[in-house]
PQR file with spaces between the fields and no chain letter, atoms N, CA, C, O and H, PARSE charges and radii, in Angstrom:
ATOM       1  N    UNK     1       2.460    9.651    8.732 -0.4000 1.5000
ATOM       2  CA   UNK     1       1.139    9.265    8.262 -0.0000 2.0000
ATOM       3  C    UNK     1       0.100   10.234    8.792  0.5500 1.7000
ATOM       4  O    UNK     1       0.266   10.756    9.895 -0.5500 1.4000
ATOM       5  N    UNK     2      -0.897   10.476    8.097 -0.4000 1.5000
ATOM       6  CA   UNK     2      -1.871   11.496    8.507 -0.0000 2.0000
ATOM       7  C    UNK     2      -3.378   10.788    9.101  0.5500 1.7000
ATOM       8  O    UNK     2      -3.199    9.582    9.277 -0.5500 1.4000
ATOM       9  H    UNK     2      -1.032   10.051    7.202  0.4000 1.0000
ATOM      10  N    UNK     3      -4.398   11.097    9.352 -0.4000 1.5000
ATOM      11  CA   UNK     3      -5.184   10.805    9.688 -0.0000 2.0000
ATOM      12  C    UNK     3      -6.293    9.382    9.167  0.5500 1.7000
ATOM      13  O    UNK     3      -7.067    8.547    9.637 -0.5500 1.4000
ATOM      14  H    UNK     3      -4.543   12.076    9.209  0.4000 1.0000
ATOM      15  N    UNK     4      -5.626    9.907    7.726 -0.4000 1.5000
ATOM      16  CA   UNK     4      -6.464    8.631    6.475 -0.0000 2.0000
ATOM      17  C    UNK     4      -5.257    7.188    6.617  0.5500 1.7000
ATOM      18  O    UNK     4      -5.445    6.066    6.145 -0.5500 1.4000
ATOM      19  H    UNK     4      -4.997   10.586    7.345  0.4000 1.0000
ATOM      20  N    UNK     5      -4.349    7.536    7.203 -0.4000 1.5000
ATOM      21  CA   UNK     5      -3.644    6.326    7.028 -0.0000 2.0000
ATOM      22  C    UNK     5      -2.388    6.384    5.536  0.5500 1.7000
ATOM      23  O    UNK     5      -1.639    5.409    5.469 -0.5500 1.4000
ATOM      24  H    UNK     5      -4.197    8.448    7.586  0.4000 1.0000
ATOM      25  N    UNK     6      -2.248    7.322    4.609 -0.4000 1.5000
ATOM      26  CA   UNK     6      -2.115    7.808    4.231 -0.0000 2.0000
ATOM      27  C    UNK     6      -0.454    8.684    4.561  0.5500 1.7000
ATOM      28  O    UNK     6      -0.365    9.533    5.448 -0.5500 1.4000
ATOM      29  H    UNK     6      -2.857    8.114    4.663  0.4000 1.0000
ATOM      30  N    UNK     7       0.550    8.343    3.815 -0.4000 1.5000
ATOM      31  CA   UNK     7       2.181    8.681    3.560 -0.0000 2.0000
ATOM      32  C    UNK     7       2.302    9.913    4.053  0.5500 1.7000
ATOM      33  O    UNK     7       2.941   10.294    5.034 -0.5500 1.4000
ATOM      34  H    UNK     7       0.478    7.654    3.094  0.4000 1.0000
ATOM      35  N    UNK     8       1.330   10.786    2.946 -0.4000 1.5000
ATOM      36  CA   UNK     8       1.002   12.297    2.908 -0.0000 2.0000
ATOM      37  C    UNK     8       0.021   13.041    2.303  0.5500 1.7000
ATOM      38  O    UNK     8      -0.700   12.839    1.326 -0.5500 1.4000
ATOM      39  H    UNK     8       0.811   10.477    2.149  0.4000 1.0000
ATOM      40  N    UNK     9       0.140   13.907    3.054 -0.4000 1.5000
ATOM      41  CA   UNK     9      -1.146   14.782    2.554 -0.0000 2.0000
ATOM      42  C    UNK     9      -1.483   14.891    0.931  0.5500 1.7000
ATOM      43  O    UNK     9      -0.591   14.847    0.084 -0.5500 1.4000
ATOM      44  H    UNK     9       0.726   14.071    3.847  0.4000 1.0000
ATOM      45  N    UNK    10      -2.350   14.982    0.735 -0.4000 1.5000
ATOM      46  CA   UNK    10      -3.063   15.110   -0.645 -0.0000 2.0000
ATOM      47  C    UNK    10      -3.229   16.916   -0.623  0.5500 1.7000
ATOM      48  O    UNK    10      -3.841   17.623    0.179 -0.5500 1.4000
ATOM      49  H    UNK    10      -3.075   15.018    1.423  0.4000 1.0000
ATOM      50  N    UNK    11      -2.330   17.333   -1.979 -0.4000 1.5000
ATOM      51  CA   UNK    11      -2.511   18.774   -2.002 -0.0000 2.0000
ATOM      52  C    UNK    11      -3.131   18.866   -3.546  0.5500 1.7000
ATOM      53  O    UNK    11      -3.346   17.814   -4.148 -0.5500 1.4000
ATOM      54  H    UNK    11      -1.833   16.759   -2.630  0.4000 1.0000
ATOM      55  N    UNK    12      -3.394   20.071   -4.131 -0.4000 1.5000
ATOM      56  CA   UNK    12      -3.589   20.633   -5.279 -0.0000 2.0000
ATOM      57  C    UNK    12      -3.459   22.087   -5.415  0.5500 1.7000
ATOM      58  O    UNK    12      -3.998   22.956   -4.730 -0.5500 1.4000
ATOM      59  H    UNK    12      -3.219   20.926   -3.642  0.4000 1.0000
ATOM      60  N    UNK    13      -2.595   22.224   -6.488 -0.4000 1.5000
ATOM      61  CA   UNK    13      -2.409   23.611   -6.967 -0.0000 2.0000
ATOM      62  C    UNK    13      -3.684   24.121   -7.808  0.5500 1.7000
ATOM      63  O    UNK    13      -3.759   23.284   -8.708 -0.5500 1.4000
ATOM      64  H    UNK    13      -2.157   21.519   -7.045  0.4000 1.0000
ATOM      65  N    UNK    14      -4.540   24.883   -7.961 -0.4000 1.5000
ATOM      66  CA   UNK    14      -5.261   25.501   -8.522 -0.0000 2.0000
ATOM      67  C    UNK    14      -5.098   27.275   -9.036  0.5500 1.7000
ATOM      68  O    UNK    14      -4.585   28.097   -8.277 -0.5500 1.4000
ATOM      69  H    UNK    14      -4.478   25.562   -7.230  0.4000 1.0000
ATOM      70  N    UNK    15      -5.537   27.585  -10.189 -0.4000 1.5000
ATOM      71  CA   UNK    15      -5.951   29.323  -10.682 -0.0000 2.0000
ATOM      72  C    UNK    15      -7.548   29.224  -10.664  0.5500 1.7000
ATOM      73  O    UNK    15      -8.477   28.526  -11.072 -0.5500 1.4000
ATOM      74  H    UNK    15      -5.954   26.917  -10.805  0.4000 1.0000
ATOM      75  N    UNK    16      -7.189   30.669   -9.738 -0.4000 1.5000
ATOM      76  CA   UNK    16      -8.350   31.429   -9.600 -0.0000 2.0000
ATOM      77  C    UNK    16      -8.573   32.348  -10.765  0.5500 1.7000
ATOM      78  O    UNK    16      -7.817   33.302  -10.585 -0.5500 1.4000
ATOM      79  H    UNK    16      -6.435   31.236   -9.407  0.4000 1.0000
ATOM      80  N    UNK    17      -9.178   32.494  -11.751 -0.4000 1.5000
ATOM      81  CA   UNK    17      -9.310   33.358  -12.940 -0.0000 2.0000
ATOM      82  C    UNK    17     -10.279   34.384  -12.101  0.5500 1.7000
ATOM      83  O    UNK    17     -11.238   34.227  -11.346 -0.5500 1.4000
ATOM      84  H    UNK    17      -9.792   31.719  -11.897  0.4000 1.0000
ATOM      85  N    UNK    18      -9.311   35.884  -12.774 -0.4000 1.5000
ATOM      86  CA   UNK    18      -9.877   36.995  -12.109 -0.0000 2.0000
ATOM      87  C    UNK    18      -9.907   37.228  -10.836  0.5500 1.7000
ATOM      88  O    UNK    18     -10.399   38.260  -10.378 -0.5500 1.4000
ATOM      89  H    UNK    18      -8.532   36.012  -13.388  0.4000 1.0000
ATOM      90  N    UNK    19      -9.423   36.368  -10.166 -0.4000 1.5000
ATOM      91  CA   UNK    19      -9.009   36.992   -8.692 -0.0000 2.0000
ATOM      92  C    UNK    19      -7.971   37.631   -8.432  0.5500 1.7000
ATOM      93  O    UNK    19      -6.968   37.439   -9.120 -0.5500 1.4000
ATOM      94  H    UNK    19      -9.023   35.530  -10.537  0.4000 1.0000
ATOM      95  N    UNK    20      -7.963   38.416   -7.522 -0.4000 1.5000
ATOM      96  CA   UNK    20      -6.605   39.268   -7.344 -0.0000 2.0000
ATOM      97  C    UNK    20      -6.604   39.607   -5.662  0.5500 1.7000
ATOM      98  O    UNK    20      -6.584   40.738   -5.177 -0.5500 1.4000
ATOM      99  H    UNK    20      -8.777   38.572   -6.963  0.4000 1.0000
ATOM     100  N    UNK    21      -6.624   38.600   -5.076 -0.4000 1.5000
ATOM     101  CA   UNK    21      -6.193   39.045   -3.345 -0.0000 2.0000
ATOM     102  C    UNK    21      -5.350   37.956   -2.895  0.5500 1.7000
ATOM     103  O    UNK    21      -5.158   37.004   -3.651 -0.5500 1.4000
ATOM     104  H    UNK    21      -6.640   37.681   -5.470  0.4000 1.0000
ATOM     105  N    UNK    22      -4.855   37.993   -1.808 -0.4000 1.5000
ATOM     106  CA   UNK    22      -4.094   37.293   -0.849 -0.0000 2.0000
ATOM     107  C    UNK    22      -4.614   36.422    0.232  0.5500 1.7000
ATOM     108  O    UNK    22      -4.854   36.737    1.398 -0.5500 1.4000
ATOM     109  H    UNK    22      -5.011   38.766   -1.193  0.4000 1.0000
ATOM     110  N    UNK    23      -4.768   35.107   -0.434 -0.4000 1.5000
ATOM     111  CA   UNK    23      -5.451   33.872   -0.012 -0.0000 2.0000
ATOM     112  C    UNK    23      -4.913   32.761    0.714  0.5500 1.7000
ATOM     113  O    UNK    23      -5.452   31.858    1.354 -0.5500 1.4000
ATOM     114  H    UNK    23      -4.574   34.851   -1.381  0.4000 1.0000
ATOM     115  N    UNK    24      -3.037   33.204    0.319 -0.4000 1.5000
ATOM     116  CA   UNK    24      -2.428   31.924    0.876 -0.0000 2.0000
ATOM     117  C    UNK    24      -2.230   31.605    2.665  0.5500 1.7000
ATOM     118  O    UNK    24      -1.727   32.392    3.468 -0.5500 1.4000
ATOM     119  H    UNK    24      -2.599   33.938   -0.201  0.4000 1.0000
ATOM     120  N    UNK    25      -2.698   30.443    2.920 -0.4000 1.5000
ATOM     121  CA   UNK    25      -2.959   30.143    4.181 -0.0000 2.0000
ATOM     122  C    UNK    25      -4.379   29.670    4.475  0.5500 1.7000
ATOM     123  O    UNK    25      -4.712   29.041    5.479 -0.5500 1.4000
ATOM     124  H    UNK    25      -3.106   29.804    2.268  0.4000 1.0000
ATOM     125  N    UNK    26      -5.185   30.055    3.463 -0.4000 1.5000
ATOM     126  CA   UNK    26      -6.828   30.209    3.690 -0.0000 2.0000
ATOM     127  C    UNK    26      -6.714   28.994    2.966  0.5500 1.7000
ATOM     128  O    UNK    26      -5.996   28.482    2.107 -0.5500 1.4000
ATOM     129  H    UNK    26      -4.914   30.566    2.647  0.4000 1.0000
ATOM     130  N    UNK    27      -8.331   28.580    4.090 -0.4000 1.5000
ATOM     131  CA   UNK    27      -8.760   27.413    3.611 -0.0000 2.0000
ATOM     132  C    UNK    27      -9.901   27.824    2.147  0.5500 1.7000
ATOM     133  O    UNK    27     -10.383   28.934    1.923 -0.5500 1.4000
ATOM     134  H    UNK    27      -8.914   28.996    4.788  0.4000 1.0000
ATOM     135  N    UNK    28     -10.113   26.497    1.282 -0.4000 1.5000
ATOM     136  CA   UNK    28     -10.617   26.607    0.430 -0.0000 2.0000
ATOM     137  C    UNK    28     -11.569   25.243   -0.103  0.5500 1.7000
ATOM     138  O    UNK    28     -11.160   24.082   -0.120 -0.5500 1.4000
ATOM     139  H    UNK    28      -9.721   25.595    1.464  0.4000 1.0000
ATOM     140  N    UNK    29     -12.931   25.706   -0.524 -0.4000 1.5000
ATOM     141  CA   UNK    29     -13.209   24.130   -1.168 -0.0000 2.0000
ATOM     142  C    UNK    29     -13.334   24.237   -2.618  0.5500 1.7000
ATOM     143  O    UNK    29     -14.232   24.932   -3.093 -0.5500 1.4000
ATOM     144  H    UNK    29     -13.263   26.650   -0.510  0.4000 1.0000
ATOM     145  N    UNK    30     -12.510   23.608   -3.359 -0.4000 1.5000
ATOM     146  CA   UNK    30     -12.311   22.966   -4.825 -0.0000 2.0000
ATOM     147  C    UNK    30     -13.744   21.753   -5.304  0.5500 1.7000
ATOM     148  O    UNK    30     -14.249   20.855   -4.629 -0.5500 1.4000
ATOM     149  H    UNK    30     -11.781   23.044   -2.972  0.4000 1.0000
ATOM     150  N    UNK    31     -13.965   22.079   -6.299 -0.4000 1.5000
ATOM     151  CA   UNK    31     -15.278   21.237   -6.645 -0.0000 2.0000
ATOM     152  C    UNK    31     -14.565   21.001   -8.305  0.5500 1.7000
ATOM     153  O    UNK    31     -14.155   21.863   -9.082 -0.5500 1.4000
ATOM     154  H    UNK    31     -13.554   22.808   -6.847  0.4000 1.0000
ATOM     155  N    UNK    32     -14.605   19.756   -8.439 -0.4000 1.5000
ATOM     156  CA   UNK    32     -14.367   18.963   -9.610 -0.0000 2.0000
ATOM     157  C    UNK    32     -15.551   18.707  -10.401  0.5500 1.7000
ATOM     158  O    UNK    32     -16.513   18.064   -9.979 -0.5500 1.4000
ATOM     159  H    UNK    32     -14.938   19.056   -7.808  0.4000 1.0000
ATOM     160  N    UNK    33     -15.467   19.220  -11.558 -0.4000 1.5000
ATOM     161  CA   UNK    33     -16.672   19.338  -12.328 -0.0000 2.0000
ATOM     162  C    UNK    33     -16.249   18.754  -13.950  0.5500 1.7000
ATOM     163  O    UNK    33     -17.016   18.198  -14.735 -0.5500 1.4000
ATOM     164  H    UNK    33     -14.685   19.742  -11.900  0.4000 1.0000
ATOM     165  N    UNK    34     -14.780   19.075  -14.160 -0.4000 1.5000
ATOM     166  CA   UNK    34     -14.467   18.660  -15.644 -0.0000 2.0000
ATOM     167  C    UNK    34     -13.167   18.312  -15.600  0.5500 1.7000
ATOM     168  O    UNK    34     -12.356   19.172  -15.254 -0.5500 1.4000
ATOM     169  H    UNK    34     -14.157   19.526  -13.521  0.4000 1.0000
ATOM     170  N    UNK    35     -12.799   17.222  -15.881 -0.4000 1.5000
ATOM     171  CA   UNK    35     -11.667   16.817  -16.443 -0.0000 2.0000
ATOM     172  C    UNK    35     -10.843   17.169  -17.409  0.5500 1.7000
ATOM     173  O    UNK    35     -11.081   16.498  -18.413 -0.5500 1.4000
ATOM     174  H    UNK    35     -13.457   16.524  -16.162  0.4000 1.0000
ATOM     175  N    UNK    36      -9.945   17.951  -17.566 -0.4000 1.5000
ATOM     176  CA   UNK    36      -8.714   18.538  -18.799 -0.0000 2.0000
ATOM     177  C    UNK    36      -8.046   17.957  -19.410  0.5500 1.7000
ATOM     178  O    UNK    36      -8.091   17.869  -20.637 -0.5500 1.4000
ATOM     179  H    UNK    36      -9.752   18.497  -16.751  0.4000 1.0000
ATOM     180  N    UNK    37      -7.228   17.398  -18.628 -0.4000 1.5000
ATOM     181  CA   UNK    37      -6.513   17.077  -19.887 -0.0000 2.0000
ATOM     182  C    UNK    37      -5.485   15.511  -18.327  0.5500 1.7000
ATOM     183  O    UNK    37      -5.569   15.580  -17.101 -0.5500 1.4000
ATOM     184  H    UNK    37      -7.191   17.470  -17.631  0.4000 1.0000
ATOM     185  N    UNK    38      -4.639   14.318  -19.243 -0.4000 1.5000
ATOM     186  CA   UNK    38      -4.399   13.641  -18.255 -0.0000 2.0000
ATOM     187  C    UNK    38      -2.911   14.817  -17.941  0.5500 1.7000
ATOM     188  O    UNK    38      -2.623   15.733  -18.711 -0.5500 1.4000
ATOM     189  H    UNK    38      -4.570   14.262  -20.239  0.4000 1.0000
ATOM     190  N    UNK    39      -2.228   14.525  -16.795 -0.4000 1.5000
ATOM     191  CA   UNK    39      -1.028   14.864  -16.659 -0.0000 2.0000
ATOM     192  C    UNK    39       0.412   14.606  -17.556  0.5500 1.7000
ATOM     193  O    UNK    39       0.603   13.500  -18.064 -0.5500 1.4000
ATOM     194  H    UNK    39      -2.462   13.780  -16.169  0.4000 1.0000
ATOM     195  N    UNK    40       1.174   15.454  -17.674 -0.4000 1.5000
ATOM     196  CA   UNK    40       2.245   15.019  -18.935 -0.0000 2.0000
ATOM     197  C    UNK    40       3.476   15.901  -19.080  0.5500 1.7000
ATOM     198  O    UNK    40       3.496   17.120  -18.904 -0.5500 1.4000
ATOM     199  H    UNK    40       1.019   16.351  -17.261  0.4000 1.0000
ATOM     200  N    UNK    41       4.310   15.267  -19.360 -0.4000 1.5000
ATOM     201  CA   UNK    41       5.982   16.550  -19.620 -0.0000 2.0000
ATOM     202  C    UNK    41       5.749   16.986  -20.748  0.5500 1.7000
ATOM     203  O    UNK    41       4.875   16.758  -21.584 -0.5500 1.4000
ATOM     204  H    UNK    41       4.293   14.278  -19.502  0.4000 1.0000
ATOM     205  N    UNK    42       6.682   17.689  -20.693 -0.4000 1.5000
ATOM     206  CA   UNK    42       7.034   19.358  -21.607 -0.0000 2.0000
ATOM     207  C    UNK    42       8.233   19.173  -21.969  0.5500 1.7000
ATOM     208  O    UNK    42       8.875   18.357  -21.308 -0.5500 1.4000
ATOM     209  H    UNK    42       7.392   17.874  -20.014  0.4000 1.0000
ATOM     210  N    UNK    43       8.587   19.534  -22.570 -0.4000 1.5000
ATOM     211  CA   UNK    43      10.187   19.176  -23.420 -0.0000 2.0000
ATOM     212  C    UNK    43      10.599   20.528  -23.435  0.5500 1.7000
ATOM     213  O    UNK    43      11.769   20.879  -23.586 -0.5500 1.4000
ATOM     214  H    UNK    43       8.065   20.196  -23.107  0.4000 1.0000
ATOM     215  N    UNK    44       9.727   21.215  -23.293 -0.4000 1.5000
ATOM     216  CA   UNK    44      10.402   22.932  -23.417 -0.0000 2.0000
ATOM     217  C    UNK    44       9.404   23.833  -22.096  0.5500 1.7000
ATOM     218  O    UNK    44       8.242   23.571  -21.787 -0.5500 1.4000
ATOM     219  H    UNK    44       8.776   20.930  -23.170  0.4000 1.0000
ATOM     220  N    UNK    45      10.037   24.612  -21.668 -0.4000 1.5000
ATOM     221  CA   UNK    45       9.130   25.619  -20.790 -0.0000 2.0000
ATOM     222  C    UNK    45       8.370   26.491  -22.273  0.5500 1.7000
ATOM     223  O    UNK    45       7.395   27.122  -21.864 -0.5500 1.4000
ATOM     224  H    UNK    45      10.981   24.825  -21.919  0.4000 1.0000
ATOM     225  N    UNK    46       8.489   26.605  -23.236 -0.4000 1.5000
ATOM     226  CA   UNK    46       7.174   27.192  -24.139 -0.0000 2.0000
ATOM     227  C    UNK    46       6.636   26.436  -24.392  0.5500 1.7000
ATOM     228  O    UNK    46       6.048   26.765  -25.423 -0.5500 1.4000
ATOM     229  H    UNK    46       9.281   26.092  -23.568  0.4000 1.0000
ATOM     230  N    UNK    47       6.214   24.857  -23.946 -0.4000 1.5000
ATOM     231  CA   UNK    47       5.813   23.984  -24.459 -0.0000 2.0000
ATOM     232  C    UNK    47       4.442   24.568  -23.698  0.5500 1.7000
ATOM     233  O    UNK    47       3.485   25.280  -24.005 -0.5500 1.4000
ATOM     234  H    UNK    47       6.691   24.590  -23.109  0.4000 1.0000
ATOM     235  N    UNK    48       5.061   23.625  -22.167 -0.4000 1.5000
ATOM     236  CA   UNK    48       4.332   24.109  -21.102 -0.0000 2.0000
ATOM     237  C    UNK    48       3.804   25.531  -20.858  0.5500 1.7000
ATOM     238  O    UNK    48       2.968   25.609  -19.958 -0.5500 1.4000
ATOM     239  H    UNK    48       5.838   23.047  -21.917  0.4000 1.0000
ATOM     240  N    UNK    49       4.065   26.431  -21.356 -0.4000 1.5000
ATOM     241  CA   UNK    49       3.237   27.747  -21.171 -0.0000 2.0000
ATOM     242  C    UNK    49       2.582   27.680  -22.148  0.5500 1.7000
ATOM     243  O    UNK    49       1.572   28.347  -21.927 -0.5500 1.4000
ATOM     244  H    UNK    49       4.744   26.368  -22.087  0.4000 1.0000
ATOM     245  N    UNK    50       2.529   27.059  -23.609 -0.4000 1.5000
ATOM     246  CA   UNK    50       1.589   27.326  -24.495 -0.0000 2.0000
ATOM     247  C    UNK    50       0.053   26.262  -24.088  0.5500 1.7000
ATOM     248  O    UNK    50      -1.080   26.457  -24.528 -0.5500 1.4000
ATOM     249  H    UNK    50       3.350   26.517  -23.788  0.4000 1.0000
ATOM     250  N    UNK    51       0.598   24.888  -22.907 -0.4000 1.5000
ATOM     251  CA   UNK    51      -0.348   24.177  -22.861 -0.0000 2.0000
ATOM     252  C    UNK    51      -0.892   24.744  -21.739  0.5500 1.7000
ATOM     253  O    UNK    51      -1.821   24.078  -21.281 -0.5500 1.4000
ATOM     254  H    UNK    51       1.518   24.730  -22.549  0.4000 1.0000
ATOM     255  N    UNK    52      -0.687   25.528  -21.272 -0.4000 1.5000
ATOM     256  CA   UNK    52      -1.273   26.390  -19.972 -0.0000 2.0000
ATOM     257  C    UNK    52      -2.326   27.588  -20.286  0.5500 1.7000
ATOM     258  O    UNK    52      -3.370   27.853  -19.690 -0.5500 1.4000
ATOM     259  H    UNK    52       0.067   26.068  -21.645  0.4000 1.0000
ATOM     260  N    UNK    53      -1.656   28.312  -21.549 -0.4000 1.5000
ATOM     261  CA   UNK    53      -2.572   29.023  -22.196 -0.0000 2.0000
ATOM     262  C    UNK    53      -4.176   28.051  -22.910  0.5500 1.7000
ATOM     263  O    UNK    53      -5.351   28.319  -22.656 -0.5500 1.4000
ATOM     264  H    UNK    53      -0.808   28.097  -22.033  0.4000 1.0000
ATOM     265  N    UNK    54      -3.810   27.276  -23.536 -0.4000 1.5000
ATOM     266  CA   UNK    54      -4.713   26.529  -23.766 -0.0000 2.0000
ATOM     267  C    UNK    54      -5.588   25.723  -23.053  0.5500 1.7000
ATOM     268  O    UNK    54      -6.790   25.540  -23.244 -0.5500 1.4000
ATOM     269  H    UNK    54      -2.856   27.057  -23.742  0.4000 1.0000
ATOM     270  N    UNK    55      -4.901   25.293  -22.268 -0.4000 1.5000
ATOM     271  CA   UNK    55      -5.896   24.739  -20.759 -0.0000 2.0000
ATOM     272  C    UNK    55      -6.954   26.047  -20.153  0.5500 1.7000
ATOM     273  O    UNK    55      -8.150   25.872  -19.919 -0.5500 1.4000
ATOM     274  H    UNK    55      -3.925   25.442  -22.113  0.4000 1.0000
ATOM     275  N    UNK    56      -6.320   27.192  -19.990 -0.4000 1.5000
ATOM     276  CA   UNK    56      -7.096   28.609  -19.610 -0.0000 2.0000
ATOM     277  C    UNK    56      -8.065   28.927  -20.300  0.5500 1.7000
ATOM     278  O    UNK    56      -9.086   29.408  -19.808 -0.5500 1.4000
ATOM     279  H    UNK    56      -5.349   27.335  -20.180  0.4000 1.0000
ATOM     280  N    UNK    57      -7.862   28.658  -21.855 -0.4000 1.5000
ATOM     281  CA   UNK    57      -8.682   28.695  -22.699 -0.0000 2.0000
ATOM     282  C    UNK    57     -10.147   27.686  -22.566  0.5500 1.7000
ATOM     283  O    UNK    57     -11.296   28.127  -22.607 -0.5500 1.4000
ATOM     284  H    UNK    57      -7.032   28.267  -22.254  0.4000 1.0000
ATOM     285  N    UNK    58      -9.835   26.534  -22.432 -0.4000 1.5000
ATOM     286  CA   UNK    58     -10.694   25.409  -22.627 -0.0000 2.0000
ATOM     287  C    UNK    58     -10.699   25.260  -21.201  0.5500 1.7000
ATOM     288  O    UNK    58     -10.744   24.042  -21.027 -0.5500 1.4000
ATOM     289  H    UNK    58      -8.902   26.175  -22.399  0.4000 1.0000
ATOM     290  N    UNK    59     -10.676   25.854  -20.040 -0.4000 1.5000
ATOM     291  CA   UNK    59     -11.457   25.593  -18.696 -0.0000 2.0000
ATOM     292  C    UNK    59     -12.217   27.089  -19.059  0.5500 1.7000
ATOM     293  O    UNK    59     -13.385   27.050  -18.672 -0.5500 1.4000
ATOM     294  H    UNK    59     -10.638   26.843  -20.182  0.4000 1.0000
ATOM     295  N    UNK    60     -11.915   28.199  -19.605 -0.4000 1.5000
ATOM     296  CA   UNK    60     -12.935   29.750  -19.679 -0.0000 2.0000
ATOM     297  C    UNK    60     -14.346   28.767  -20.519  0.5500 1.7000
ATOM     298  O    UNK    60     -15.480   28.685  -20.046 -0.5500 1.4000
ATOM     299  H    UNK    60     -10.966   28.230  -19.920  0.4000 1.0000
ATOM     300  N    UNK    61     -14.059   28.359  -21.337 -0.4000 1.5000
ATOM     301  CA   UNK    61     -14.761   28.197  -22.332 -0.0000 2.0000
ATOM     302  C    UNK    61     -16.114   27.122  -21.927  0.5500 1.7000
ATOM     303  O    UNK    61     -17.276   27.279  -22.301 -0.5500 1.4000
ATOM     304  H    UNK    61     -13.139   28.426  -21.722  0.4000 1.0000
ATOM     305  N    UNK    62     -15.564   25.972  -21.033 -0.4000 1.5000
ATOM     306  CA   UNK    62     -15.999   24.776  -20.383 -0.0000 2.0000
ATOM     307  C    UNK    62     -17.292   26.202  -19.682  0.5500 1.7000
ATOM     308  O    UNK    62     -18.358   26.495  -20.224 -0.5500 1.4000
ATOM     309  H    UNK    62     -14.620   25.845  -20.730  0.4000 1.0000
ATOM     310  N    UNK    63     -16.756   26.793  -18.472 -0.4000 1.5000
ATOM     311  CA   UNK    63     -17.547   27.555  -17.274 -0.0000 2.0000
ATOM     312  C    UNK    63     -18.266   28.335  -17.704  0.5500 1.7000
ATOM     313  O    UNK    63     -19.362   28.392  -17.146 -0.5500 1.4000
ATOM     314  H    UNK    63     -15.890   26.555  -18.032  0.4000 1.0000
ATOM     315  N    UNK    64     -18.053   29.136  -18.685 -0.4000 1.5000
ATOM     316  CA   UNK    64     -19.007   29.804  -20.196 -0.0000 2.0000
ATOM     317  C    UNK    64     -20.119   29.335  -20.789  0.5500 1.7000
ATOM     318  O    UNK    64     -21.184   29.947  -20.708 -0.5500 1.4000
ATOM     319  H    UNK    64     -17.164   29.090  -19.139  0.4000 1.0000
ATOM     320  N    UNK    65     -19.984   28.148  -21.477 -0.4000 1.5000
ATOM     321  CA   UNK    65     -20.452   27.149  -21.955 -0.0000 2.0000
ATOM     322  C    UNK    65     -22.013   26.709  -21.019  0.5500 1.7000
ATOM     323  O    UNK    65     -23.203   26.846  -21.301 -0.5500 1.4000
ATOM     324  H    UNK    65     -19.119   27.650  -21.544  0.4000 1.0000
ATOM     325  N    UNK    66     -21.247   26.101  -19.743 -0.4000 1.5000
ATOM     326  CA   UNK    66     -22.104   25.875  -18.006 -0.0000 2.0000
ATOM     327  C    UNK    66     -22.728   26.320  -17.841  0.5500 1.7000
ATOM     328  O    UNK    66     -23.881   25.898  -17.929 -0.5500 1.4000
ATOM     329  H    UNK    66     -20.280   25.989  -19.513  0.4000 1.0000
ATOM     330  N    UNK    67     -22.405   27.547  -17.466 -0.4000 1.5000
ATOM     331  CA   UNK    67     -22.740   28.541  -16.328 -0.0000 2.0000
ATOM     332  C    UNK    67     -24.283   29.547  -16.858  0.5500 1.7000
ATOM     333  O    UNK    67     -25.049   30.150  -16.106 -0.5500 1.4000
ATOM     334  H    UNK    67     -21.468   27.891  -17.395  0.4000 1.0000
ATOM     335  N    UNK    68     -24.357   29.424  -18.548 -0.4000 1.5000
ATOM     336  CA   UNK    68     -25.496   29.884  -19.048 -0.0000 2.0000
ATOM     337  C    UNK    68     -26.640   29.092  -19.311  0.5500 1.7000
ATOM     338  O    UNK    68     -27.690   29.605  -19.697 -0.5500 1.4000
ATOM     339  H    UNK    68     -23.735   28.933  -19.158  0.4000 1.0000
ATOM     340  N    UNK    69     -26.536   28.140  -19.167 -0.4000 1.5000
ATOM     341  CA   UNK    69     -27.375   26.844  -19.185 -0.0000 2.0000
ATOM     342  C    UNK    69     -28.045   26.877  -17.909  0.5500 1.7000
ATOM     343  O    UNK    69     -29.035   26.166  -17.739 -0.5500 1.4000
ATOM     344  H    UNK    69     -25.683   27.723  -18.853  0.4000 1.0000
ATOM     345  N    UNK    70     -27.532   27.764  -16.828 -0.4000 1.5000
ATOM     346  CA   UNK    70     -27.670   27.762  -15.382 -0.0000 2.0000
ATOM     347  C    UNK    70     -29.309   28.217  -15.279  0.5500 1.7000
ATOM     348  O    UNK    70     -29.849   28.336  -14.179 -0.5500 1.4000
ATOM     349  H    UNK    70     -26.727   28.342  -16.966  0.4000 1.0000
């Protein structure tokens, strides 16, 4: 048990779009701003890479969209 009382730690995998260095180990803060899509299987690994492409798509597009409104 960890500090929260809690089985185990709470992790998340995240992409950095356009980054290109060596981060692992480093701490990081994640900010939740938009919701994608719920979680779900793949029946095929091209399933899942085509819904990955499309998720990339529609999180570029979401921060695009944002970020000029700024």
């Amino acid at each position: 048990m960890n500090d929260s009382g809690d089985a185990a730690p709470k992790r998340i995998e995240t992409f950095i779009f356009d980054f290109d260095r060596e981060v692992y180990g480093s701490g990081v803060t994640v900010f939740f701003d938009h919701f994608a899509r719920s979680e779900r299987k793949f029946g095929s690994k091209e399933e899942l890479f085509a819904q990955i492409a499309s998720d990339c798509e529609d999180a570029k597009r979401f921060h695009r969209e944002n970020t000029e409104k700024a």
